[in-house]
C-alpha positions as CSV (number, residue, x, y, z in Angstrom):
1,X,40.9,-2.6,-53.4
2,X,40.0,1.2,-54.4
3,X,36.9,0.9,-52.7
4,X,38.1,-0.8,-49.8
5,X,40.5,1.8,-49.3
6,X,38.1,4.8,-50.2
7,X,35.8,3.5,-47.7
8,X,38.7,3.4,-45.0
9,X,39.5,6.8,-45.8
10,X,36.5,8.2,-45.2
11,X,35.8,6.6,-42.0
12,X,38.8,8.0,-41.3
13,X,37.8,11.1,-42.3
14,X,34.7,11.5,-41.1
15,X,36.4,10.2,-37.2
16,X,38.8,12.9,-37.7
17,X,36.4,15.6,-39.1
18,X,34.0,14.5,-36.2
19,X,36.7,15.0,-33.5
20,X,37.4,18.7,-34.8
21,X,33.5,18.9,-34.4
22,X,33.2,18.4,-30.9
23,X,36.8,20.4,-30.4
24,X,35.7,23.7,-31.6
25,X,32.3,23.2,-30.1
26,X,33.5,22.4,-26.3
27,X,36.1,25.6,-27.1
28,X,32.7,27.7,-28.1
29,X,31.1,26.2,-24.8
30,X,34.4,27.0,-22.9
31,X,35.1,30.4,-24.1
32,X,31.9,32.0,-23.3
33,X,28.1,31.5,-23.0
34,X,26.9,30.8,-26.3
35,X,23.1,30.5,-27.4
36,X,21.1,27.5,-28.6
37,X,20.6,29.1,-32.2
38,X,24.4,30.2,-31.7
39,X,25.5,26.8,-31.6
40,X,23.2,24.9,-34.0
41,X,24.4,27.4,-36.5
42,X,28.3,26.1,-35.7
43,X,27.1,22.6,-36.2
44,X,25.6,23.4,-39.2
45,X,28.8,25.0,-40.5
46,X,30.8,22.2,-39.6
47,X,28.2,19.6,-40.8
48,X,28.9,21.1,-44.4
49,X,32.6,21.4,-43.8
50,X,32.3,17.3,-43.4
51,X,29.8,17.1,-46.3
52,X,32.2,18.9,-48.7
53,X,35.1,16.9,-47.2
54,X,33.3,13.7,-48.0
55,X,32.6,14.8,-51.8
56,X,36.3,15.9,-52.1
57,X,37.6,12.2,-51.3
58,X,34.9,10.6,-53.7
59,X,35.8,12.3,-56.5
60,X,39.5,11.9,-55.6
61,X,39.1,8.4,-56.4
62,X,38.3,9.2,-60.0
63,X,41.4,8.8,-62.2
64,X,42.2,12.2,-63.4
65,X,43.7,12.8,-66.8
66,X,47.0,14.8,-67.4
67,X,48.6,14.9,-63.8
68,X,52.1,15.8,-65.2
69,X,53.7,19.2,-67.0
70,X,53.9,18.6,-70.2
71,X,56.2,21.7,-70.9
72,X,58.8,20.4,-74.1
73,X,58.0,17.0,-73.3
74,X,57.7,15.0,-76.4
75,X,56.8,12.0,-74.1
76,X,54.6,12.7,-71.3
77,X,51.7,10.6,-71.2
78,X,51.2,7.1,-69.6
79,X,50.5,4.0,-71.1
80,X,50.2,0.3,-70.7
81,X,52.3,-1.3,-73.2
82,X,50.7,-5.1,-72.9
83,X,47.6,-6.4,-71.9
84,X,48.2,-7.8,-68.6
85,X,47.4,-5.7,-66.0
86,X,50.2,-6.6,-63.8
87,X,53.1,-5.0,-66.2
88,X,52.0,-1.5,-64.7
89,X,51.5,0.0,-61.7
90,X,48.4,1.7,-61.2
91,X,49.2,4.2,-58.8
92,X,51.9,6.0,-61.2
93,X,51.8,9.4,-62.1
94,X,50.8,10.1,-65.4
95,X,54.3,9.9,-67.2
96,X,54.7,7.3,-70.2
97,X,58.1,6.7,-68.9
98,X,57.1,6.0,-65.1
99,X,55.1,3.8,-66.4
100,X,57.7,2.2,-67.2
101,X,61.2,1.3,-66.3
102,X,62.4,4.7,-65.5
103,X,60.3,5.6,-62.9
104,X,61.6,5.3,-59.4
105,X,58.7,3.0,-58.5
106,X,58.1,0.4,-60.4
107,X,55.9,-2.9,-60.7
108,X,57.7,-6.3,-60.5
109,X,55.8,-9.0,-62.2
110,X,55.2,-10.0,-58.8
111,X,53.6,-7.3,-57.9
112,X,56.3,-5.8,-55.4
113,X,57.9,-2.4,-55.5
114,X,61.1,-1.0,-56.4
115,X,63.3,1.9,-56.4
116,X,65.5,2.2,-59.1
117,X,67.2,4.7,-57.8
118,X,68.4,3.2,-54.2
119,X,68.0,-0.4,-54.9
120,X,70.7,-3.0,-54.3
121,X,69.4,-5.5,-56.7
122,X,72.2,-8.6,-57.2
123,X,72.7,-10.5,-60.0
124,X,75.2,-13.8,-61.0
125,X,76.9,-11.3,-63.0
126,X,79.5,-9.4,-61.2
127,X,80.1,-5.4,-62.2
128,X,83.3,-6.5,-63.8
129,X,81.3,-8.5,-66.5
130,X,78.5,-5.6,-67.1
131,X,81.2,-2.9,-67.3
132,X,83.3,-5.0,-69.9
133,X,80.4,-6.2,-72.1
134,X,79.2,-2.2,-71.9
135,X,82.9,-1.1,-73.3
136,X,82.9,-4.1,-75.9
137,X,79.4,-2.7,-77.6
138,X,81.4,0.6,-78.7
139,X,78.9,2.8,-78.9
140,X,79.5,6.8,-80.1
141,X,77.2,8.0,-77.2
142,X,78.9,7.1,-73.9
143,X,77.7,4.3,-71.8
144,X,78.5,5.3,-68.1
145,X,77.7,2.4,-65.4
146,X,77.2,2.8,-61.6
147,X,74.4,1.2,-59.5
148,X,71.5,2.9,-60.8
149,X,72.4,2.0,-64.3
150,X,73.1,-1.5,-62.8
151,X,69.6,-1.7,-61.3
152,X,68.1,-1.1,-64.9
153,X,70.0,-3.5,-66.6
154,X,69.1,-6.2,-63.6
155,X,65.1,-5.1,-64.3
156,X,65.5,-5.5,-68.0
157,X,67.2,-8.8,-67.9
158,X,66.0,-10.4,-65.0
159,X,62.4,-9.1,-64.0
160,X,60.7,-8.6,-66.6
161,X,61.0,-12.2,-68.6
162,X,57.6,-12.0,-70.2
163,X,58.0,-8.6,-71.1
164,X,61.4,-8.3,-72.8
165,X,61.0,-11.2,-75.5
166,X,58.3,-9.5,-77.2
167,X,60.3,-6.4,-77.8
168,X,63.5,-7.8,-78.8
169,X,61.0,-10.2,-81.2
170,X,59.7,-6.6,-82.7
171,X,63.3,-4.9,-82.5
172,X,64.4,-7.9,-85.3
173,X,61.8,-5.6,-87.8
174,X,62.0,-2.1,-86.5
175,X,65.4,-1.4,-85.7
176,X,67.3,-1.9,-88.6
177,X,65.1,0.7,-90.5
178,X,65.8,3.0,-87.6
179,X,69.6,3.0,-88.5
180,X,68.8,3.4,-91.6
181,X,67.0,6.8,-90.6
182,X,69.4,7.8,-88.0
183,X,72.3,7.0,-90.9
184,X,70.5,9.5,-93.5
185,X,70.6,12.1,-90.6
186,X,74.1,11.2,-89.6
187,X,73.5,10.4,-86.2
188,X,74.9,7.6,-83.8
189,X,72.7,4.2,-84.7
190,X,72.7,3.9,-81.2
191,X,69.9,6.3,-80.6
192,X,67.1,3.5,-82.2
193,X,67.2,2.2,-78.4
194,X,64.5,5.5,-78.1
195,X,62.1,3.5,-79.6
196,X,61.8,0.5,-77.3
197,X,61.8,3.7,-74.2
198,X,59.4,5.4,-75.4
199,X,56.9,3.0,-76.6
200,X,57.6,-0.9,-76.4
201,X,58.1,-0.7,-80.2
202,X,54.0,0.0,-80.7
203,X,53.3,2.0,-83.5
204,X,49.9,2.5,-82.2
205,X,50.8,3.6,-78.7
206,X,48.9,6.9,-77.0
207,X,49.8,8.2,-73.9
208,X,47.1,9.7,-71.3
209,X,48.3,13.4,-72.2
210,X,47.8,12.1,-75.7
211,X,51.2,11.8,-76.7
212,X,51.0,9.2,-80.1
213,X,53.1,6.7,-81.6
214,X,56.2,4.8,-81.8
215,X,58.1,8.2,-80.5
216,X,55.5,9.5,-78.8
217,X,55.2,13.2,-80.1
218,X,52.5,15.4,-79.0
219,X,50.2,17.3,-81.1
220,X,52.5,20.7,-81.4
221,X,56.0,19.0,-81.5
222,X,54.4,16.8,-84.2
223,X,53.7,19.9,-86.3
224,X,57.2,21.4,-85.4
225,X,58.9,18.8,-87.1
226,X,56.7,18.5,-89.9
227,X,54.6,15.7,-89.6
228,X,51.0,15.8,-91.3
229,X,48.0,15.6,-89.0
230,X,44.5,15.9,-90.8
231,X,41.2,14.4,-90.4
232,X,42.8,11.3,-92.2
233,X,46.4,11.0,-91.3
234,X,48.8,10.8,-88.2
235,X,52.2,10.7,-89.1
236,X,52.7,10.3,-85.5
237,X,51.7,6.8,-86.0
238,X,53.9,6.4,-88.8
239,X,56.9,4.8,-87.0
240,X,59.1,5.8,-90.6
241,X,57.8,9.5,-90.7
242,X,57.8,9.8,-87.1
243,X,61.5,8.4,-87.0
244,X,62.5,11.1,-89.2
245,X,60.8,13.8,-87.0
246,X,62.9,12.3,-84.0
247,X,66.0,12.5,-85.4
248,X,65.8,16.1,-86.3
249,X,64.4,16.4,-82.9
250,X,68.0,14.7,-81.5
251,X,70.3,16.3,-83.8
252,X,68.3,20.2,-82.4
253,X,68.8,18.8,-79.1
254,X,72.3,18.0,-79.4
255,X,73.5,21.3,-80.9
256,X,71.7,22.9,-77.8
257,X,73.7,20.9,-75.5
258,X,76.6,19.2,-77.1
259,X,76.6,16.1,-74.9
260,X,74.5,12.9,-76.2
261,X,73.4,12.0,-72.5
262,X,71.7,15.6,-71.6
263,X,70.2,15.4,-75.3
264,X,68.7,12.2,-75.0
265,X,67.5,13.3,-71.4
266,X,65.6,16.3,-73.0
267,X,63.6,14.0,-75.3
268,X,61.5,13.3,-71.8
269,X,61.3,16.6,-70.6
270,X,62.5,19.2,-73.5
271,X,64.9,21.3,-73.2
272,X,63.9,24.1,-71.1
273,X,63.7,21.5,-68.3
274,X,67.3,20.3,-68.7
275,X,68.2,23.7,-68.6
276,X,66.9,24.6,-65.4
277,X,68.4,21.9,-64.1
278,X,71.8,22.4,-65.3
279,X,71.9,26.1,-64.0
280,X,71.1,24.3,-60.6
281,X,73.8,22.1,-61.1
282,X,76.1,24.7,-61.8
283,X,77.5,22.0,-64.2
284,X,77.3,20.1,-67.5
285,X,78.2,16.7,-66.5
286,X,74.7,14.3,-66.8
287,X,75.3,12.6,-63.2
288,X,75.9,16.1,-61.5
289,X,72.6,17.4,-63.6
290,X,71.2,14.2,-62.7
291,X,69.6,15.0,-59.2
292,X,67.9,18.1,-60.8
293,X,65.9,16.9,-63.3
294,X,62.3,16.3,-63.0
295,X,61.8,12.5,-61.3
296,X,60.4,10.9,-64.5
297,X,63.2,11.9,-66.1
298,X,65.7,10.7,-64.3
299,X,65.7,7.2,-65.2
300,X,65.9,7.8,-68.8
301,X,69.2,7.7,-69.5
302,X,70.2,4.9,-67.2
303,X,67.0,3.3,-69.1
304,X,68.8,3.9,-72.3
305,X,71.7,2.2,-71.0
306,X,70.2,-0.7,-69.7
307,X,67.6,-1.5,-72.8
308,X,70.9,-1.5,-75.3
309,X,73.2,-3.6,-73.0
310,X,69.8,-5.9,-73.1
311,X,69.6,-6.0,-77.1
312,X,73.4,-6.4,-77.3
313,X,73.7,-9.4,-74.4
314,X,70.2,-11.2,-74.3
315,X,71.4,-14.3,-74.8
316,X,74.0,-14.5,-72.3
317,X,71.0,-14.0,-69.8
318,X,69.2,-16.8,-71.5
319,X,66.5,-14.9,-73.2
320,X,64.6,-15.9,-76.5
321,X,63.3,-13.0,-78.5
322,X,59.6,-14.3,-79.2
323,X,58.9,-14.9,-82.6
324,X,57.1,-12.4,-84.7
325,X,55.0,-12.9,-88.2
326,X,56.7,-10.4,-90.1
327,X,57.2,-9.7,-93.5
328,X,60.8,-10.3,-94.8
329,X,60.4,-7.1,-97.0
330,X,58.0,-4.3,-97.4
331,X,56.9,-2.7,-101.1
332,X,55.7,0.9,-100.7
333,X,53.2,2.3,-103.4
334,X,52.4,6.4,-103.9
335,X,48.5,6.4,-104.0
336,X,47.0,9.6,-105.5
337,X,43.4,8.6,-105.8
338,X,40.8,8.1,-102.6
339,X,41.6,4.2,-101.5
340,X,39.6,2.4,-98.8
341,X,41.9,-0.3,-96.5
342,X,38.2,-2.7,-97.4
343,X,38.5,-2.2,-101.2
344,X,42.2,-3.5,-101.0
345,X,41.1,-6.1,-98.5
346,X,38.0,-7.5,-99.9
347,X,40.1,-8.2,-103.7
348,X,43.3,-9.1,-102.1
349,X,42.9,-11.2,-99.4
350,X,44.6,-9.4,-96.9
351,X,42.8,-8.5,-93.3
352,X,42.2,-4.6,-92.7
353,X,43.9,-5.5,-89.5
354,X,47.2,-6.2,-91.5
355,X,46.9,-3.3,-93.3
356,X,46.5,-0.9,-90.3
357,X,49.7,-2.7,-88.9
358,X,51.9,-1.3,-91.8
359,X,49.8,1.5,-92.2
360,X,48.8,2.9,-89.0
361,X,49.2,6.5,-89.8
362,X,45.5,5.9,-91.8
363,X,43.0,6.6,-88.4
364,X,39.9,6.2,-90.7
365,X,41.2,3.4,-92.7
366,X,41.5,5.9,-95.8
367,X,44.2,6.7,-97.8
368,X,43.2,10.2,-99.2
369,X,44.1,11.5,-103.0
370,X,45.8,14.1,-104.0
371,X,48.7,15.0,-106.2
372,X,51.7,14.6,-104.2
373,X,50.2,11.0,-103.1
374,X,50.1,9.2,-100.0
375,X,52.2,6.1,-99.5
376,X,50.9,2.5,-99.5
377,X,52.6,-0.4,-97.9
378,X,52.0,-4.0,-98.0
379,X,54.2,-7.3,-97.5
380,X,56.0,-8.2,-100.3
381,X,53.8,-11.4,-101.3
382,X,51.0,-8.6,-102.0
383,X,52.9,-6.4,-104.8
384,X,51.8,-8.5,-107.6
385,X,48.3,-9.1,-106.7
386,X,47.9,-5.3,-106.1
387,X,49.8,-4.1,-109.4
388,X,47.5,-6.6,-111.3
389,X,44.6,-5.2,-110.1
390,X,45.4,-1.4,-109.0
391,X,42.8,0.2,-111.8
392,X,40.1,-2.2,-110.4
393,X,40.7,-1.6,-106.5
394,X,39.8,1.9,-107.1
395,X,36.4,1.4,-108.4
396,X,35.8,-1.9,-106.0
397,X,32.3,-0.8,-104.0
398,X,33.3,2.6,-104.3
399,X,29.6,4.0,-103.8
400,X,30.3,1.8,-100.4
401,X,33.2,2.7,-98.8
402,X,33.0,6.3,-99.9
403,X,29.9,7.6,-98.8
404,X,29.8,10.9,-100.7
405,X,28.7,13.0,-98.0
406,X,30.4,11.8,-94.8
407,X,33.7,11.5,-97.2
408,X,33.5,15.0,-98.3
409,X,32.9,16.6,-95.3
410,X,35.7,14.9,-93.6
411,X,37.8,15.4,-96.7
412,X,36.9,19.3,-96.7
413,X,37.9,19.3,-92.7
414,X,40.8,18.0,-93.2
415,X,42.4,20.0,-96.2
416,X,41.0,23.2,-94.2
417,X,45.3,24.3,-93.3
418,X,45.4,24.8,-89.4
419,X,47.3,27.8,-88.5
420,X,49.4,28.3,-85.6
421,X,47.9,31.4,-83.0
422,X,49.8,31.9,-80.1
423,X,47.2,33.3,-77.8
424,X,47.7,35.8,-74.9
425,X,45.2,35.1,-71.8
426,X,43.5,38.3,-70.6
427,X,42.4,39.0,-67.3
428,X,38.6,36.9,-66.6
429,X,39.5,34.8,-69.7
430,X,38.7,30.9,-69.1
431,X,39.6,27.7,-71.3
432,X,36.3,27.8,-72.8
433,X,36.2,31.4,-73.9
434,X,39.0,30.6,-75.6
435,X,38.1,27.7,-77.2
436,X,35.0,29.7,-78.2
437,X,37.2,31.9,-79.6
438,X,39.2,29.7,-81.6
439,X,36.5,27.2,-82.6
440,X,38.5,24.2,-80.9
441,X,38.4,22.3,-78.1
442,X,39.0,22.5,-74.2
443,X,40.8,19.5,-74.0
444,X,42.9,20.2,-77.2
445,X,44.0,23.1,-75.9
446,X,45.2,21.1,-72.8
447,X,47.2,19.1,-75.1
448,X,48.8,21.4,-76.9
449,X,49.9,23.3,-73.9
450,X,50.1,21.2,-71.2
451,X,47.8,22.9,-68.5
452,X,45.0,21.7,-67.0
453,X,42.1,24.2,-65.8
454,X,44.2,26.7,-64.3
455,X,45.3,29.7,-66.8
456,X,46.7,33.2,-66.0
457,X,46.4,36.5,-67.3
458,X,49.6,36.9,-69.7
459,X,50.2,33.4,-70.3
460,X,50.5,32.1,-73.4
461,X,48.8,29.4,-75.3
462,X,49.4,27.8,-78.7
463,X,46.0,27.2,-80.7
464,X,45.9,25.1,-84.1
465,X,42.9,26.2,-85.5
466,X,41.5,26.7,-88.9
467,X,39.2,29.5,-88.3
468,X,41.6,32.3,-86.1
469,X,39.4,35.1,-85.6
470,X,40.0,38.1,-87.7
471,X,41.6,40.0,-84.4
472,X,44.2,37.0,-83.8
473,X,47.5,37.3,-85.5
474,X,49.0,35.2,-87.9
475,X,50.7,32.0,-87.6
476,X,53.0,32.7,-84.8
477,X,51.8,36.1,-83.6
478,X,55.3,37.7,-84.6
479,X,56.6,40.1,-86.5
480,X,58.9,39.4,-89.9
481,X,60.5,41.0,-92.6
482,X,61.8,39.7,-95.5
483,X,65.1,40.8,-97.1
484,X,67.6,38.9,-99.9
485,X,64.6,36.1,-100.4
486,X,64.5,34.9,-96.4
487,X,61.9,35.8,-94.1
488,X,63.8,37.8,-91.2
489,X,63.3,37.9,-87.8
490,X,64.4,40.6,-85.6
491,X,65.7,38.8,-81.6
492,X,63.9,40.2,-78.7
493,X,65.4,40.1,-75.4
494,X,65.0,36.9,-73.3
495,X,65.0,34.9,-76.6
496,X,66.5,32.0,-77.6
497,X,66.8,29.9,-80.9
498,X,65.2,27.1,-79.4
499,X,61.6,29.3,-78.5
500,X,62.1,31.5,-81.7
501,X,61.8,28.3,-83.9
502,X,59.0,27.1,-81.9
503,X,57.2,30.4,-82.9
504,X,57.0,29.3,-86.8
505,X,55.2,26.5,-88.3
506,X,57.5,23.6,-89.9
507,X,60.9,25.8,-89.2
508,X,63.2,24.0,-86.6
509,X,66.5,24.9,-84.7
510,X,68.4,22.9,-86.9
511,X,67.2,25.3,-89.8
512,X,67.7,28.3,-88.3
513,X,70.8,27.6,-87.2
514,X,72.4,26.1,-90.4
515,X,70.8,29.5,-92.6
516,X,72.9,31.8,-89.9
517,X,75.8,30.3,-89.3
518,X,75.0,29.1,-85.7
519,X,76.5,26.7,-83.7
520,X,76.3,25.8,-80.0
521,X,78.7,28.1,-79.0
522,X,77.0,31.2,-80.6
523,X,75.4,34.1,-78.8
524,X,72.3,36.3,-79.7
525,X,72.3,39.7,-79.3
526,X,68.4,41.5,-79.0
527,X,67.7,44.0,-82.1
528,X,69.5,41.2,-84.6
529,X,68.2,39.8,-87.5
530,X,68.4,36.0,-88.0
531,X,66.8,34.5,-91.4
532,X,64.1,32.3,-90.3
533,X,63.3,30.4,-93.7
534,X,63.2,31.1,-97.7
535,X,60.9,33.1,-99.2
């Protein structure tokens, strides 16, 4: 179909390019006199114009990567969530969530179109019965209803058959450990439904723009919120550690806004985003703010909505979760010695494939030592065979799966500490200077900053790197002080807590504002002091 259309196009093209041809040549005929060499040389000209025209449209038809502005997002990427091709629609922009559900197009599993947003999808169930049933599940976080929320309750229940029982057949595992999480961070246990948004309940999701797991945190909100990243770890993929990171994540978000809907809104497109659209609002209500966010944004609340009506009420549409093999209980070990997932494997009995599934944080199927110790887990009909023979797994092949040199230099790359450098572009200064610079890569840089190609001079980039050259400051290129066992940090004008925390490596807003006193009512005043984090 691409090529079909590619090839229409540039017919098209090339009619229309060879029309403005002959056009500017009769006007040179028309307007004066001109010379043989005169006018070969305005063919030529053109002939190029067409040439370049034609290359232009070729490479158009290339998928490009990172199409959308990342800005706060924590979710930006795409992804397919399944296997079958017909669950997405190709011609979405590059945003996780239009790919699904919360876009204003989406694909049916017929393959047709619709739009969310001005849709009058019907359904046996009249608004009575949806508004009712949305009242009865008593949630903390308000659970508005109107026709767009109705439209997403219709997709979830109604066109997407195939779709839906797999995640309710996943929610059965990974849900009630969510509430467990969202409990210890005393936030509403409704908030779990963020899981099935953001990533279908895949642990092992990534997003085009990169974006990783279950929550879908990008590389430098990952770090924000503590969550280790090394040559041998994700936590992003960890949907337990990653959980965690979310939460505090919410409970930040929620002190900046004090209203659940805006702060589950910012979890798409971060909070400088909601902001700008509330000041264009002129209000604080979500369905005045609503028109003003960015369009792939929109659709996430009235997604939220629609996926926890759907896990509350899936049988009264006559849906059957499908059903998952999964372990009734888990059994977590602390490993503090070099483990390979084929060591543990090869004695036990269990695929490395099942061992990736609860342990998906491990990208080189590794569990690295050291003293604090990295956690194990494995099914519950495991434990004994594993605490029986936990001194022999160690020494099982270990010339094999620990090939000395490849192991040690990815083991020396990975406890190398990265350091946060907040880089400020100079005038002629290009991705790959900096890069350069910064020993890193282009397209890391893209990911941690959300731009593409296009820099400008004074804008400012955030580098993890473990080699900053001697000239780049220190891990957030501020100034501190330190005074009464706190590390102090003097306000600026134009800043705000949210950006401040942002500028220091594992300190969030939650932090700072619970070691000053802050709440979301407080004000900032430039040539203050705020304590940023003990000594």
């Amino acid at each position: 179909m691409k090529r079909i259309l590619l090839s229409i196009s540039l017919s098209l093209l090339f009619t229309f390019s060879f029309s403005i041809a002959q056009g500017q040549i009769f006007r040179k005929i028309f307007q004066k006199n001109p010379t043989k060499k005169e006018l070969s040389q305005e063919i030529s000209t053109l002939q190029k114009t067409i040439d370049s025209l034609k290359l232009e449209l070729e490479f158009s038809a290339i998928p490009i990567i990172d199409t959308v502005t990342i800005n706060d997002s924590i979710n930006p990427g795409g992804l397919s969530f399944f296997d079958s091709g017909d669950f997405i629609d190709p011609e979405s922009t590059d945003s996780l969530l239009n790919m699904w559900y919360v876009q204003n197009n989406l694909t049916l599993d017929d393959g047709s179109i619709i739009d969310l947003d001005t849709a009058m999808l019907t359904s046996d169930t009249p608004d009575s019965v949806f508004i009712e049933r949305l009242k009865a599940i008593n949630s903390f976080i308000p659970l508005p209803y109107n026709n767009i929320v109705k439209n997403h309750i219709i997709y979830y229940t109604q066109r997407i058959p195939n779709k839906i029982d797999l995640i309710l057949g996943l929610s059965s595992y990974y849900l009630p450990q969510f509430e467990e999480i969202l409990d210890q961070h005393e936030l509403p246990k409704e908030l779990k439904i963020m899981a099935i948004i953001e990533s279908a309940l895949n642990p092992k999701a990534v997003s085009r723009a990169n974006a990783k797991g279950m929550w879908q945190f990008m590389y430098r909100t990952a770090l924000q919120y503590d969550l280790k990243i090394d040559s041998y770890i994700d936590e992003r993929l960890d949907p337990i550690a990653s959980g965690h990171a979310a939460a505090k994540y919410m409970k930040d978000s929620y002190r900046i806004f004090g209203d659940w809907l805006l702060a589950i809104a910012s979890y798409n497109c971060g909070p400088g985003n909601v902001n700008k659209a509330i000041r264009r609002a002129g209000s604080r209500e979500f369905w005045d703010v609503y028109p003003y966010l960015p369009r792939e944004t929109r659709g996430y609340v009235p997604s939220f909505v629609a996926a926890l009506y759907t896990l509350n009420y899936y049988k009264e549409h006559r849906i059957t979760p499908r059903a998952i093999e999964m372990p009734a209980h888990v059994d977590t070990f602390i490993i503090k010695k070099p483990l390979h997932f084929g060591q543990i494997s090869e004695l036990m009995g269990i695929s490395k494939e099942e061992l990736s599934d609860f342990n998906p944080q491990y990208i080189r199927e590794i569990i690295p030592g050291n003293r604090e110790g990295n956690i194990l887990r494995l099914p519950f009909y495991y434990t004994n065979a594993f605490i029986d023979k936990e001194k022999e797994v160690y020494n099982y092949k270990d010339s094999i799966f620990f090939n000395p040199i490849v192991y040690n230099e990815a083991k020396a790359s990975g406890n190398s500490k990265r350091t946060s450098v907040t880089h400020r572009v100079r005038s002629g200064e290009t991705l790959s200077h900096i890069a350069l610079k910064y020993r890193v890569r282009v397209r890391d840089i893209q990911a941690w900053n959300g731009v593409r190609t296009i820099i400008r001079p004074g804008q400012r980039l955030t580098i993890y790197t473990s080699n900053p050259p001697s000239s780049a400051s220190s891990s957030s290129n501020v100034k501190t002080t330190t005074s009464g066992g706190y590390v102090m940090y003097t306000i600026k004008r134009g800043d705000n807590l949210w950006d401040i925390s942002r500028k220091f490596s594992g300190v969030s807003l939650n932090q700072i504002m619970n070691l000053n006193g802050f709440n979301k009512r407080s004000k900032i005043m430039p040539g203050k002091q705020i304590k940023i984090k003990p000594i």
